[in-house]
Biopython code that builds the backbone (N, CA, C, O; Angstrom):
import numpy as np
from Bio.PDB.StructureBuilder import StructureBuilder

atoms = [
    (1, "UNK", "N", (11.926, 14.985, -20.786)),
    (1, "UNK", "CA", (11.656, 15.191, -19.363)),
    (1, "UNK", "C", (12.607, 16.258, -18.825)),
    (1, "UNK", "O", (13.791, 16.324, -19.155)),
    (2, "UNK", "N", (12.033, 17.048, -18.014)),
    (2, "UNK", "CA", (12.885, 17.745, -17.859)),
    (2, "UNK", "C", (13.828, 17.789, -16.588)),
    (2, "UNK", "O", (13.368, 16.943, -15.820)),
    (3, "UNK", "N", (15.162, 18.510, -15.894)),
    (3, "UNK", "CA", (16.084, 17.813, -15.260)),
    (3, "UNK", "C", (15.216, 17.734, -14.043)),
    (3, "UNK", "O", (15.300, 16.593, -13.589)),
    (4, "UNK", "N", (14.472, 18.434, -13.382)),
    (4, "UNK", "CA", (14.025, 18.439, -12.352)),
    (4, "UNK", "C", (12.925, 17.404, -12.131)),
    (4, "UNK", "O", (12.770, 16.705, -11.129)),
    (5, "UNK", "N", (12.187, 17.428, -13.249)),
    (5, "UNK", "CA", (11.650, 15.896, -12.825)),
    (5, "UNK", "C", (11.993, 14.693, -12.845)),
    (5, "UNK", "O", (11.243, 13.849, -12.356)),
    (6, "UNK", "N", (13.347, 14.300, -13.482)),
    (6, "UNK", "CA", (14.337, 13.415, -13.296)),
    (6, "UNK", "C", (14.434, 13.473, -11.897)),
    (6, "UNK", "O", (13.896, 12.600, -11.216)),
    (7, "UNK", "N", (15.163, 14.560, -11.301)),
    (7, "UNK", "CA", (15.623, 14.508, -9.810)),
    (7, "UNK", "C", (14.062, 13.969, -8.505)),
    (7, "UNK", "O", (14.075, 13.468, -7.381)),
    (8, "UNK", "N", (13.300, 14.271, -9.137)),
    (8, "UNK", "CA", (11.876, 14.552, -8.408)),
    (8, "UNK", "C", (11.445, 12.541, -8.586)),
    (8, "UNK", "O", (10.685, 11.882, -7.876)),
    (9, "UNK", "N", (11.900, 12.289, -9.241)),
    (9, "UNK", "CA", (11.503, 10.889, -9.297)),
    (9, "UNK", "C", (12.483, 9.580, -8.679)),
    (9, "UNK", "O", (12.060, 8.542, -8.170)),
    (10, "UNK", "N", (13.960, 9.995, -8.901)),
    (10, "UNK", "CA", (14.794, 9.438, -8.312)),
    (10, "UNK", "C", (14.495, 9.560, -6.669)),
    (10, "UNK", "O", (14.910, 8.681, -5.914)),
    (11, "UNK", "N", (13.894, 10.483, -6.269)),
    (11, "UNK", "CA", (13.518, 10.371, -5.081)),
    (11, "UNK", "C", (12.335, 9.520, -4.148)),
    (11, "UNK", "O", (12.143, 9.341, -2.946)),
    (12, "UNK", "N", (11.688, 9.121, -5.383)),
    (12, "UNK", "CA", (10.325, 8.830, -5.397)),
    (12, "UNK", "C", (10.451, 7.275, -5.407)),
    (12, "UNK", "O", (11.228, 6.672, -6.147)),
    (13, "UNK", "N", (9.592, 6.676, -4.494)),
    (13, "UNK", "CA", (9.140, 5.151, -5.165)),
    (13, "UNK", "C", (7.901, 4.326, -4.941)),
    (13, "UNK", "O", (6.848, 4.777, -4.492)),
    (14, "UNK", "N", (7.982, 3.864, -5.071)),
    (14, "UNK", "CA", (5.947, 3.621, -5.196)),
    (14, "UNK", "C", (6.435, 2.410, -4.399)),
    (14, "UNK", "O", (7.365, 1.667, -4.713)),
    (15, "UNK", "N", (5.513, 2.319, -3.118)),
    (15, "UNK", "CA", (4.857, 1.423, -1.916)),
    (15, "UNK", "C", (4.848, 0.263, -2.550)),
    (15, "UNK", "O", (4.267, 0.653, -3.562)),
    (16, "UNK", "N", (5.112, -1.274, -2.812)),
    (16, "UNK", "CA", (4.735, -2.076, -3.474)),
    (16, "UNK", "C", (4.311, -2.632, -1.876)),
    (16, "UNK", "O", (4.722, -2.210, -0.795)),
    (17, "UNK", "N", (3.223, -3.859, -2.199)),
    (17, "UNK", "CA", (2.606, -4.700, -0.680)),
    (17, "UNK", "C", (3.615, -5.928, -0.832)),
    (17, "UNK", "O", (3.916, -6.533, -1.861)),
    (18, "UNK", "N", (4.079, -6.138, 0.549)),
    (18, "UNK", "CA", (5.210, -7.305, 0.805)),
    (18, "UNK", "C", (4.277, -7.608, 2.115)),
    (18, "UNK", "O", (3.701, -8.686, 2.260)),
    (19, "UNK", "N", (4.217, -6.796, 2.821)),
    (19, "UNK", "CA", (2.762, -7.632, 3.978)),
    (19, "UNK", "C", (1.079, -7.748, 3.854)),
    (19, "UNK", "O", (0.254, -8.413, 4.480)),
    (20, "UNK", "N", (0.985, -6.924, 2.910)),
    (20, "UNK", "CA", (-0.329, -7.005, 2.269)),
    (20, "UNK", "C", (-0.810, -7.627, 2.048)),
    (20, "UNK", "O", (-0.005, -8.553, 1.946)),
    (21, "UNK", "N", (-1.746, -8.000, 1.818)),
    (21, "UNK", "CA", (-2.575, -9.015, 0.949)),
    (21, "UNK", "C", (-3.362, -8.880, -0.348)),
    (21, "UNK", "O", (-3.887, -9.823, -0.940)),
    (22, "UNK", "N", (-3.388, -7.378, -0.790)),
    (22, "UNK", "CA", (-3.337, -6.843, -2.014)),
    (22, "UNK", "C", (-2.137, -7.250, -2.788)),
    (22, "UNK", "O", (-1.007, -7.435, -2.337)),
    (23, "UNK", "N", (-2.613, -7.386, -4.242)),
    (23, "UNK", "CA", (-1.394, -7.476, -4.929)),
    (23, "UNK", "C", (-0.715, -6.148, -5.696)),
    (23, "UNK", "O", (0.321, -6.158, -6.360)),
    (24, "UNK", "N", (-1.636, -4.940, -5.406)),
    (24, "UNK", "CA", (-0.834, -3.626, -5.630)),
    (24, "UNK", "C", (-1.414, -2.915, -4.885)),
    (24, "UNK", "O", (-2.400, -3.232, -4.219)),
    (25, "UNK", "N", (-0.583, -1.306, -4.919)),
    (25, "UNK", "CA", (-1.496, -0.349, -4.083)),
    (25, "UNK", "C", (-1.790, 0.674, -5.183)),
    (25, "UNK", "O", (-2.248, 1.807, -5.037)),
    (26, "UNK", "N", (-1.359, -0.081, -6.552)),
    (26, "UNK", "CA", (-1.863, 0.470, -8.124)),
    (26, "UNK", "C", (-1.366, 2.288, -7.989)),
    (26, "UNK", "O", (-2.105, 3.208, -8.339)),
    (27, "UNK", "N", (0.070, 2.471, -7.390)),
    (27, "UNK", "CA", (0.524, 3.729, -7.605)),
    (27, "UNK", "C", (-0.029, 4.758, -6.768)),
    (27, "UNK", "O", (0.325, 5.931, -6.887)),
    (28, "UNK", "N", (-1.012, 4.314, -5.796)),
    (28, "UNK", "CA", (-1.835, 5.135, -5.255)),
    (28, "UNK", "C", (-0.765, 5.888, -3.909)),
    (28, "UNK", "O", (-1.042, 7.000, -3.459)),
    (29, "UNK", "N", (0.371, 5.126, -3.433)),
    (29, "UNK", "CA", (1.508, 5.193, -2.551)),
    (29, "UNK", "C", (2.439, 5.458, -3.033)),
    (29, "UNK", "O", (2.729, 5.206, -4.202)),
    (30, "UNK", "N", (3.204, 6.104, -2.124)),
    (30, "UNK", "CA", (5.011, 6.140, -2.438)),
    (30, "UNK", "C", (5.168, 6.804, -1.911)),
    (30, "UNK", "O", (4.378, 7.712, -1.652)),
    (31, "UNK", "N", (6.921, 6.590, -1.255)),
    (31, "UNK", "CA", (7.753, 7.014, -0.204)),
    (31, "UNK", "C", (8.631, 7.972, -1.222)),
    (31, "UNK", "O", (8.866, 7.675, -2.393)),
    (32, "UNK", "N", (8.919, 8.755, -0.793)),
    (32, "UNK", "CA", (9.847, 10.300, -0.912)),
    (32, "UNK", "C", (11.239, 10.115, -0.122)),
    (32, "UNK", "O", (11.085, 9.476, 0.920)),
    (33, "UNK", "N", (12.275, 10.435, -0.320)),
    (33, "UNK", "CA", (13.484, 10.172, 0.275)),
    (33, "UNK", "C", (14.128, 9.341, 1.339)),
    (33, "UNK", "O", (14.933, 9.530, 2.251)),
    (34, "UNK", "N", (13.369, 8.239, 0.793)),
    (34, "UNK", "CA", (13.306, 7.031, 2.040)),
    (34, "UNK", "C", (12.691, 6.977, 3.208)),
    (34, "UNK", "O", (12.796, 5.939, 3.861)),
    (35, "UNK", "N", (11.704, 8.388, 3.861)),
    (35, "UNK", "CA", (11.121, 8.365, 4.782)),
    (35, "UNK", "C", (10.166, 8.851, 5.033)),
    (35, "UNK", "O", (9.852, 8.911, 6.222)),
    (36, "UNK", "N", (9.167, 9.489, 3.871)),
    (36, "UNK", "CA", (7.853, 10.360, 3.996)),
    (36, "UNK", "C", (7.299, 9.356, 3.053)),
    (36, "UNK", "O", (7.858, 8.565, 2.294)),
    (37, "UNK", "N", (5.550, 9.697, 3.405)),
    (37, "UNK", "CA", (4.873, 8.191, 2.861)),
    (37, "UNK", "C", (3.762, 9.367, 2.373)),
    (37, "UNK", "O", (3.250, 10.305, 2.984)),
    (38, "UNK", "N", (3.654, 8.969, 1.245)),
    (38, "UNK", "CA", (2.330, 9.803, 0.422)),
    (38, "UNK", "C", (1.025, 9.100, 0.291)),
    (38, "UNK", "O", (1.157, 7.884, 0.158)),
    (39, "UNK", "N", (0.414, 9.318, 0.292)),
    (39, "UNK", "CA", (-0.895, 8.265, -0.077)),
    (39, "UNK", "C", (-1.962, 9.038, -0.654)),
    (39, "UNK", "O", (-2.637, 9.626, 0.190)),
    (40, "UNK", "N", (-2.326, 9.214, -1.916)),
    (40, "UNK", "CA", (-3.474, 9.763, -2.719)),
    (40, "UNK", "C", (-2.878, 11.094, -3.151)),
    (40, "UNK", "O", (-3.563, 12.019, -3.586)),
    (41, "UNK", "N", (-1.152, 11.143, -2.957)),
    (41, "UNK", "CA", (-0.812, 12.595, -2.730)),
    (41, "UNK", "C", (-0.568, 13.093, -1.267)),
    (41, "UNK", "O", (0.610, 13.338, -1.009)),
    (42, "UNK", "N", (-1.145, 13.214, -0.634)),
    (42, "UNK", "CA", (-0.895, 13.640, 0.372)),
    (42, "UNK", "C", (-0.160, 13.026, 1.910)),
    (42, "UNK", "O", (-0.359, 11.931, 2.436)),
    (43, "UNK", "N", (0.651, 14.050, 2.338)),
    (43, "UNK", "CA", (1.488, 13.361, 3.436)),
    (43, "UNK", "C", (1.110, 12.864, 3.876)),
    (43, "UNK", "O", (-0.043, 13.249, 4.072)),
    (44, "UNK", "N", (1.525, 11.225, 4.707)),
    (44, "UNK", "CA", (0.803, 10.807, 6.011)),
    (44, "UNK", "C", (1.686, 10.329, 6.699)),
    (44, "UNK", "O", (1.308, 10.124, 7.852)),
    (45, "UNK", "N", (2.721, 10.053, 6.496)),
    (45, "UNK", "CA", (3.744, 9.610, 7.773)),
    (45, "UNK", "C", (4.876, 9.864, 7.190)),
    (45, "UNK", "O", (5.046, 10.187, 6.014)),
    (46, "UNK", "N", (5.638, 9.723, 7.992)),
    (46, "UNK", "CA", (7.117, 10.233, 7.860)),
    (46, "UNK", "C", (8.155, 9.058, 8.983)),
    (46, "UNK", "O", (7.750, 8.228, 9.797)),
    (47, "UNK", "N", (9.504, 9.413, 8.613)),
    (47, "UNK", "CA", (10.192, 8.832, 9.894)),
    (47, "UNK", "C", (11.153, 10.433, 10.187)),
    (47, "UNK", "O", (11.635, 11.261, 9.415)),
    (48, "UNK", "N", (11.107, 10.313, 11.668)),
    (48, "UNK", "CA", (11.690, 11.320, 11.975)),
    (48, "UNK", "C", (12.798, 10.787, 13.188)),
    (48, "UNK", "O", (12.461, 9.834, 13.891)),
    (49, "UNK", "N", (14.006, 11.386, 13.375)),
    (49, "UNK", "CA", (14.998, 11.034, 14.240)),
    (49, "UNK", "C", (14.520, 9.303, 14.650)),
    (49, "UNK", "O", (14.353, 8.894, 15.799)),
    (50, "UNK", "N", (14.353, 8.412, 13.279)),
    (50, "UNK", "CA", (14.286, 7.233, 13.654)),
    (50, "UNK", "C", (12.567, 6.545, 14.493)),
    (50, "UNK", "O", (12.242, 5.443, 14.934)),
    (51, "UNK", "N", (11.922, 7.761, 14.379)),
    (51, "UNK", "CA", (10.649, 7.470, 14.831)),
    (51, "UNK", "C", (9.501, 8.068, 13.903)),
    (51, "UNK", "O", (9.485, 9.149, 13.315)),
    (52, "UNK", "N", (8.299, 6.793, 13.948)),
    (52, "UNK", "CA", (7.702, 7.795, 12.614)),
    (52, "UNK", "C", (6.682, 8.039, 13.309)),
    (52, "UNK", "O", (6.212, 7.473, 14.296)),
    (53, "UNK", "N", (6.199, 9.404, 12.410)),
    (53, "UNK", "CA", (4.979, 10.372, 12.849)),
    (53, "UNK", "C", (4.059, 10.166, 12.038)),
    (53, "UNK", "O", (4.358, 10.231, 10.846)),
    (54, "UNK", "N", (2.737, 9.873, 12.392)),
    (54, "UNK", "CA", (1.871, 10.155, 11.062)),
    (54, "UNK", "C", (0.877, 10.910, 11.373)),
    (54, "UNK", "O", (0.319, 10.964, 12.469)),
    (55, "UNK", "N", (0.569, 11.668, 10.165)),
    (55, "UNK", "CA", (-0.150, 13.301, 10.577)),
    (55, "UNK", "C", (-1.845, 12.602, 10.032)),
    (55, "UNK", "O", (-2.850, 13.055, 10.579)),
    (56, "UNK", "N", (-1.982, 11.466, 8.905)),
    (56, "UNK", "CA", (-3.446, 11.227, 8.912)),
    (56, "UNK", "C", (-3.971, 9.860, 8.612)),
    (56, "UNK", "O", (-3.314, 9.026, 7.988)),
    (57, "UNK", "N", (-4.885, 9.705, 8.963)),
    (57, "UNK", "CA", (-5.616, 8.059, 8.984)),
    (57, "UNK", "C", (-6.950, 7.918, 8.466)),
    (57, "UNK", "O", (-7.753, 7.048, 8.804)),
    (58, "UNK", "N", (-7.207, 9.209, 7.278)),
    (58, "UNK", "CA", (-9.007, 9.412, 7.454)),
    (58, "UNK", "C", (-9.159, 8.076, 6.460)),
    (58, "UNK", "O", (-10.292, 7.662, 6.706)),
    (59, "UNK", "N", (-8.895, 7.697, 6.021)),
    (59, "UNK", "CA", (-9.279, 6.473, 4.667)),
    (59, "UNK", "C", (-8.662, 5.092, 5.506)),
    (59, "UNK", "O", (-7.675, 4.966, 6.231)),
    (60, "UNK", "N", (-9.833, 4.020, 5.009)),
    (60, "UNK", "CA", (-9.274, 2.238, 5.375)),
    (60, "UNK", "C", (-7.946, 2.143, 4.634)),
    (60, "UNK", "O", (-7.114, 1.412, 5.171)),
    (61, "UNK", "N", (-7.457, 2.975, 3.069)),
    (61, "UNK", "CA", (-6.755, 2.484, 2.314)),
    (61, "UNK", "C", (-5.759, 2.833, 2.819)),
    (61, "UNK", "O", (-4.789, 2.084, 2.938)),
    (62, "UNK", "N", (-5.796, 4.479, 3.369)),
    (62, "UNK", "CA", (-4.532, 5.300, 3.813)),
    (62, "UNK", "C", (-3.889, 4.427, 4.825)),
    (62, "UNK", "O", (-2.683, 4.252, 5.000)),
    (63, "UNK", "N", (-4.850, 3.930, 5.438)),
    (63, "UNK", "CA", (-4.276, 2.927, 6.735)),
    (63, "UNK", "C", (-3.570, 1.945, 6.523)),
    (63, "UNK", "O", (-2.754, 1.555, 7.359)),
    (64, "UNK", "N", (-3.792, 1.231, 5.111)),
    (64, "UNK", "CA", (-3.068, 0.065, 4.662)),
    (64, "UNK", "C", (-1.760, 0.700, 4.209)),
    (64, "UNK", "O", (-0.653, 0.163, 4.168)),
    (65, "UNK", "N", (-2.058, 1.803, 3.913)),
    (65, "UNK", "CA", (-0.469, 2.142, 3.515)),
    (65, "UNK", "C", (0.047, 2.574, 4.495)),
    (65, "UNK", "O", (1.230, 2.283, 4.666)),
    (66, "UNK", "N", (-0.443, 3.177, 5.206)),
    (66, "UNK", "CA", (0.368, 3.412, 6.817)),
    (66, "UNK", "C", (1.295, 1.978, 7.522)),
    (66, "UNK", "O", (2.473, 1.768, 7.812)),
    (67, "UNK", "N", (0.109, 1.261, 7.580)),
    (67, "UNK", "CA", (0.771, -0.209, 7.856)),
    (67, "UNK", "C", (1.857, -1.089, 7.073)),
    (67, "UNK", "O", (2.879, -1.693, 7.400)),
    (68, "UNK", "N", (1.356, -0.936, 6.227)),
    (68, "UNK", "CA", (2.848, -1.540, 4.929)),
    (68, "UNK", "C", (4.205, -0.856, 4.990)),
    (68, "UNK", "O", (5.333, -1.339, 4.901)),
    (69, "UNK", "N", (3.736, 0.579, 5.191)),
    (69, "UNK", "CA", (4.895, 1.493, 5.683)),
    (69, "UNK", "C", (5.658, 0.964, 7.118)),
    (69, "UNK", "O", (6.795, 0.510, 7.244)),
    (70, "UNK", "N", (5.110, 1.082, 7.654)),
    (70, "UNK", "CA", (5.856, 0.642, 8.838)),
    (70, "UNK", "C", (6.095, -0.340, 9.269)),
    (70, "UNK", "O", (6.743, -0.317, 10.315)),
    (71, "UNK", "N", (5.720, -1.623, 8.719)),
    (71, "UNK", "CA", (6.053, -3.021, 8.768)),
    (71, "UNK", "C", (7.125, -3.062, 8.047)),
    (71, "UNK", "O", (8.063, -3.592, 8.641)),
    (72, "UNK", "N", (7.468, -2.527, 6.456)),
    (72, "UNK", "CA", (8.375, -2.291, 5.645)),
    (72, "UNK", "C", (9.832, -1.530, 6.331)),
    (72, "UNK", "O", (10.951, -1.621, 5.826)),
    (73, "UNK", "N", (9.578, -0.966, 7.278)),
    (73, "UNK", "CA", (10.665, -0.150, 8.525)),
    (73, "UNK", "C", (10.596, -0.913, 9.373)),
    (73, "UNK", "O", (11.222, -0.609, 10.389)),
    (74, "UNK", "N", (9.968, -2.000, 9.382)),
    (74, "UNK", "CA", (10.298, -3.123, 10.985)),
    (74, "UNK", "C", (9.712, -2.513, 12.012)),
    (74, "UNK", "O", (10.111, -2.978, 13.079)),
    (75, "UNK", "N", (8.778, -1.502, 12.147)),
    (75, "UNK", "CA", (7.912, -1.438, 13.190)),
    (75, "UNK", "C", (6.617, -2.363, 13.488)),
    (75, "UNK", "O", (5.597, -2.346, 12.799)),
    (76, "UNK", "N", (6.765, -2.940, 14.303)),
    (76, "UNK", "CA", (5.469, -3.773, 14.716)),
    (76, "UNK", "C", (4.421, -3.036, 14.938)),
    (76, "UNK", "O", (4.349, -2.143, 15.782)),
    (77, "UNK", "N", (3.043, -3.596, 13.725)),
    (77, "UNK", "CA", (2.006, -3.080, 13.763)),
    (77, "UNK", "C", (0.764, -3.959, 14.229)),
    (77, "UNK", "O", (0.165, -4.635, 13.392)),
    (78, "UNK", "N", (0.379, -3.949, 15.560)),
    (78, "UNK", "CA", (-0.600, -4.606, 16.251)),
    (78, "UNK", "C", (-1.993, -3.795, 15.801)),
    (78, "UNK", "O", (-2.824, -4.700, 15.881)),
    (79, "UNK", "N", (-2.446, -3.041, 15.532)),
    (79, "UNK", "CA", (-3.734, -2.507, 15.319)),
    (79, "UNK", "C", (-3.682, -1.286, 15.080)),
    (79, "UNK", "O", (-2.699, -0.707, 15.540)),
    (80, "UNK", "N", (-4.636, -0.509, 14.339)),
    (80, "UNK", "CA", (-4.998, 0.818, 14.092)),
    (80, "UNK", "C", (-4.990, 1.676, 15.363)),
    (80, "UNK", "O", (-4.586, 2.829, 15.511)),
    (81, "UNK", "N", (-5.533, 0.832, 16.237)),
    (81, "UNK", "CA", (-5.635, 1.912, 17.367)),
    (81, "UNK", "C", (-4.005, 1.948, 18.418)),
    (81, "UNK", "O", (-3.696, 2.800, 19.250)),
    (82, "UNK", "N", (-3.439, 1.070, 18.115)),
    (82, "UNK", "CA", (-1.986, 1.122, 18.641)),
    (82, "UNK", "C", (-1.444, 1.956, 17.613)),
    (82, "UNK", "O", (-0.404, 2.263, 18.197)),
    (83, "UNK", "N", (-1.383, 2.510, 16.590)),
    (83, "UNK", "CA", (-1.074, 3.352, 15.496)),
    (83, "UNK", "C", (-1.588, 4.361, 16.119)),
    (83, "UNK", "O", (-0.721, 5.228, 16.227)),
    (84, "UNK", "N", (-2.656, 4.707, 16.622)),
    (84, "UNK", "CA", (-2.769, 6.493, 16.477)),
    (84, "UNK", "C", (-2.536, 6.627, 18.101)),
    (84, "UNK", "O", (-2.387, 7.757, 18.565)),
    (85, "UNK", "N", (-2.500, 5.334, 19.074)),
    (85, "UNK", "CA", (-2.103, 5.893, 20.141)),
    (85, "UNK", "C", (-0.228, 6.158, 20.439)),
    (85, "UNK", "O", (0.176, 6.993, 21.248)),
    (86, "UNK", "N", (0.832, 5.142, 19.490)),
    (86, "UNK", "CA", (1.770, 5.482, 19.582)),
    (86, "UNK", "C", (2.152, 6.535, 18.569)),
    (86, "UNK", "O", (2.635, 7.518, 19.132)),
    (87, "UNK", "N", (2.077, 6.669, 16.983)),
    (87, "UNK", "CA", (2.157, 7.429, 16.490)),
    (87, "UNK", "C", (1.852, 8.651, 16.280)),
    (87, "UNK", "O", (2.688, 9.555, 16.288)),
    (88, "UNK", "N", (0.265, 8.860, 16.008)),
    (88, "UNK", "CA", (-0.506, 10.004, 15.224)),
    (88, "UNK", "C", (-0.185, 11.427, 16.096)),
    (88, "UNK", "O", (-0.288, 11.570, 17.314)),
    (89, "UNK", "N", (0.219, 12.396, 15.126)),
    (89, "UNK", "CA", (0.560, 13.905, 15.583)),
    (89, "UNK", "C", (-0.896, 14.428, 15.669)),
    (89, "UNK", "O", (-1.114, 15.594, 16.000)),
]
sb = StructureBuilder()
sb.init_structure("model")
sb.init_model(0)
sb.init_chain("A")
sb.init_seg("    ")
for serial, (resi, resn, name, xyz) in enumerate(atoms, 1):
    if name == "N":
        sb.init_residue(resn, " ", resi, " ")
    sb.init_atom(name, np.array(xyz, "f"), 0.0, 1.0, " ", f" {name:<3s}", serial, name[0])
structure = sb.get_structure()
């Protein structure tokens, strides 16, 4: 392996469900330096100055990881639509 993907993974960790009701999100998630949330690959939330942003919601799944994400940070998640009215950029 080479050094950089060593470093590229130490950064990396895959979403496991602790509020879910799935018993995996089968690798499909993972957080990047403790505060950007990937899902299928691609960005969807972040925490920024202690507040998180999330840039997308097009998938039911992306949403579950949105939510696991931020329950996992102790943000109270009442509904999808309280998600894109407090969060979504």
């Amino acid at each position: 392996m080479k050094d950089i993907d060593i470093l590229y993974n130490l950064n990396k960790q895959y979403l496991e469900p602790i509020y879910d009701s799935c018993k995996s999100f089968y690798k499909k998630a993972y957080i990047e330096n403790d505060n950007t949330l990937y899902s299928y690959d691609t960005k969807v939330a972040e925490f920024i100055d202690g507040k998180p942003i999330i840039y997308n919601m097009e998938s039911k799944t992306t949403i579950r990881h949105i939510k696991e994400f931020l329950l996992q940070y102790k943000i109270e998640v009442i509904s999808t639509k309280q998600i894109k009215e407090d969060y979504y950029k």
